[in-house]
C-alpha positions, -999 to +999 in steps of 0.1 A: +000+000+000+016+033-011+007+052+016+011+031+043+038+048+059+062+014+050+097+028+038+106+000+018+117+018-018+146+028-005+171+008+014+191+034+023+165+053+046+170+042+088+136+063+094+118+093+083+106+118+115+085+147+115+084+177+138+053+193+145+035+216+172+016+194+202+031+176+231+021+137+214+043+121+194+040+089+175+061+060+168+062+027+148+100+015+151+086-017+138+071-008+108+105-011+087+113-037+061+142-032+045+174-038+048+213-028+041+232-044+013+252-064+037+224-080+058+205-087+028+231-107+013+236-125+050+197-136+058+184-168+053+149-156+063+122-159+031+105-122+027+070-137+037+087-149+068+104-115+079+068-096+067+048-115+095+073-110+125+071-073+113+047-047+120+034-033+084+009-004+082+018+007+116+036+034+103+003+048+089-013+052+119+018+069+137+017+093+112-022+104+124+003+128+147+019+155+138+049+144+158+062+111+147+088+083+141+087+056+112+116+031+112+125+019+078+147-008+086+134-040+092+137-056+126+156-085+112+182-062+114+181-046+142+154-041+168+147-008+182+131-020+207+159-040+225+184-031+245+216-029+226+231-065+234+200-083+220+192-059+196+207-083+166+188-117+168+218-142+163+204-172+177+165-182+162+154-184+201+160-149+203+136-146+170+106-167+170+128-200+162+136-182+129+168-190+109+177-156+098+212-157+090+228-180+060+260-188+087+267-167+120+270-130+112+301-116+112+309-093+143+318-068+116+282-069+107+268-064+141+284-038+149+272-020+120+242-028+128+241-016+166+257+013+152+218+019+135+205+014+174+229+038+188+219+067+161+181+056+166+183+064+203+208+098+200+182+112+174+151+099+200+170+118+230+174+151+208+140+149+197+124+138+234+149+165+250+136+198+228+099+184+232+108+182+270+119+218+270+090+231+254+063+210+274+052+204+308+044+167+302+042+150+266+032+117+256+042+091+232+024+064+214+045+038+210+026+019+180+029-019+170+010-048+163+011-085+169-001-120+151-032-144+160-032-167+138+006-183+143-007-220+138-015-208+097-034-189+080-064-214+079-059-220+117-080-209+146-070-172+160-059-171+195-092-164+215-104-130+219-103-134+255-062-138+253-058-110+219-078-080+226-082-058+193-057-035+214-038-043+239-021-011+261+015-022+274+024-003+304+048-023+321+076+005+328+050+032+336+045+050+369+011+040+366-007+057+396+014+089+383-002+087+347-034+077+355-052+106+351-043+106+313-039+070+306-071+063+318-092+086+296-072+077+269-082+043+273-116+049+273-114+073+242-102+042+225-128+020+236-154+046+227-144+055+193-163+040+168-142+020+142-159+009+113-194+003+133-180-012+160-160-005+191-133-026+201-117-047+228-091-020+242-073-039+277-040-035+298-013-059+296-029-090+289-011-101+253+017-082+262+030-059+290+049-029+271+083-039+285+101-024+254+133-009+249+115+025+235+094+028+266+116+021+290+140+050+279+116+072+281+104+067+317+137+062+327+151+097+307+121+117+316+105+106+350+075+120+358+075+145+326+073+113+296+042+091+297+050+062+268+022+039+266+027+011+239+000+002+220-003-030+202-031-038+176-039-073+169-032-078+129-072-081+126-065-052+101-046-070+077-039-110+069-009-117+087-001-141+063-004-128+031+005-091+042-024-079+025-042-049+047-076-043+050-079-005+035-107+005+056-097-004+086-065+008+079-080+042+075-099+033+109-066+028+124-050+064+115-084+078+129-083+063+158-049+072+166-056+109+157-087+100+180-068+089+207-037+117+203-066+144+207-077+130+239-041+127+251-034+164+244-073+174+265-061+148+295-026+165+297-040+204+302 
C-alpha cells in the first residue's frame, strides 16, 4: 500500500521523523522492512517470513500525529526496541525459532548494525529533550502490532479473550502517576467508533509494554514522559499474506488521531 507509511523503496533510509506543534508524538519503530546491502546478502529468512514478524501499516497510523517516528529498517536487522546487546537476533530463540542468517553473522556486521541502534536512540534523545523543553508533560504512542493466527493462515486465531483488538503495554509506567491521562485515553479508545463497532481495548494482557523505547523514556524523563505502547492485533490485515484491509486501515490512523486528541485534553 503506497501510503502506508512502510519505507521499503529505499534501502538506504533508517527512518523518516517529523516535527510538529503538540506535546504527542508517535512512533512505529517496527514498521520497517528493509534492509542494508550487507544484511540482505547475510539472511536466510524468506521475505513472507520477515513480513509477518514485522509490523506493516503501523507506520500509517503513527503518522495520524503531527509528531512522529517511522523506522524503515526491518527488525531482522536490528530491533529498536531492545536493549543494545540483544538488539541483533543471532540465535533463532531470540527470533521466534527463525533461521535468519545464511551462517553466523560476522561481528563486523553487528556492529554496523548496533551502530543503527545507537543513532536511533541519540536522534530519540534530541528529539524527546527539545519536546521536554517546550512542554510540561508529553506523551508518546509507542505503536505496533502483533499476530493471532501463528498456527497458519487457515488456523483458529488465538481467543479474543487472550488478543484484545488492542492491547495497552504499560509495564515501565509510573502507573498511579499517569493515571489521570492514561485512563481517559483508554476509554477514548474503547469509545471510538471503528468501522461500526468499538473494540476490545485492555491492559497488559497479550503483552505488558516492557520495550526498549518505553523504558528509555520513563527512565530519561521521569514524571515529565508518559510512553504507553499500544499493540493492535493484525485483525486489520492477513498476517499471512500481508495484504491490509484499506478501511480499517483508514480506521486505524483515525483512531490514533482520536486517541492523540484525547491525550493532548487529559494533559491540560
Amino acid at each position: 500500500m503506497a501510503n502506508s507509511g512502510r519505507l521499503t523503496c529505499d534501502d538506504n533510509i533508517w527512518w523518516r521523523l517529523q516535527r510538529g506543534s503538540g506535546p504527542i508524538i508517535a512512533t512505529a519503530i517496527h514498521d520497517g522492512h528493509g534492509l542494508g546491502a550487507e544484511t540482505r546478502a547475510a539472511m536466510a529468512l524468506t521475505e513472507s517470513d520477515r513480513l509477518r514478524e514485522e509490523d506493516p501499516h503501523t507506520g500509517y497510523a503513527a503518522a495520524a500525529v503531527p509528531n512522529h517516528v517511522i523506522a524503515a529498517r526491518s527488525r531482522f536487522e536490528v530491533d529498536l526496541n531492545r536493549e543494545i546487546d540483544e538488539a541483533v537476533y543471532r540465535t533463532p530463540e531470540q527470533s521466534w525459532g527463525l533461521k535468519v542468517w545464511r551462517s553466523e553473522p560476522s561481528d563486523d556486521l553487528v556492529a554496523r548494525s548496533l551502530a543503527l541502534h545507537s543513532a536511533f536512540y541519540r536522534m530519540m534523545a534530541d528529539t524527546l529533550d527539545a519536546m521536554a523543553a517546550q512542554h510540561e508533560r508529553f506523551i508518546l504512542f509507542d505503536i505496533h502490532s502483533y499476530n493471532h493466527r501463528r498456527d497458519g493462515p487457515g488456523a483458529a486465531a488465538t481467543p479474543q479473550e487472550d488478543a484484545p483488538d488492542i492491547n495497552i503495554g504499560t509495564y515501565s509506567m509510573p502507573r498511579d502517576h499517569w493515571a489521570s491521562v492514561l485512563d481517559p485515553i483508554i476509554e477514548a479508545m474503547r469509545d471510538f467508533n471503528f468501522n461500526g463497532r468499538k473494540l476490545d481495548v485492555r491492559e497488559n494482557v497479550a503483552f505488558q509494554g516492557k520495550g526498549a523505547l518505553t523504558r528509555f523514556v520513563h527512565a530519561r524523563y521521569p514524571q515529565q514522559g508518559c510512553a504507553i505502547a499500544v499493540e493492535f492485533k493484525k485483525f486489520f490485515m492477513d498476517e499471512w499474506s500481508g495484504v491490509p484491509d484499506t478501511a480499517a486501515l483508514a480506521a486505524m490512523r483515525d483512531l490514533i488521531a482520536h486517541s492523540a486528541a484525547a491525550a493532548e485534553a487529559a494533559l491540560k
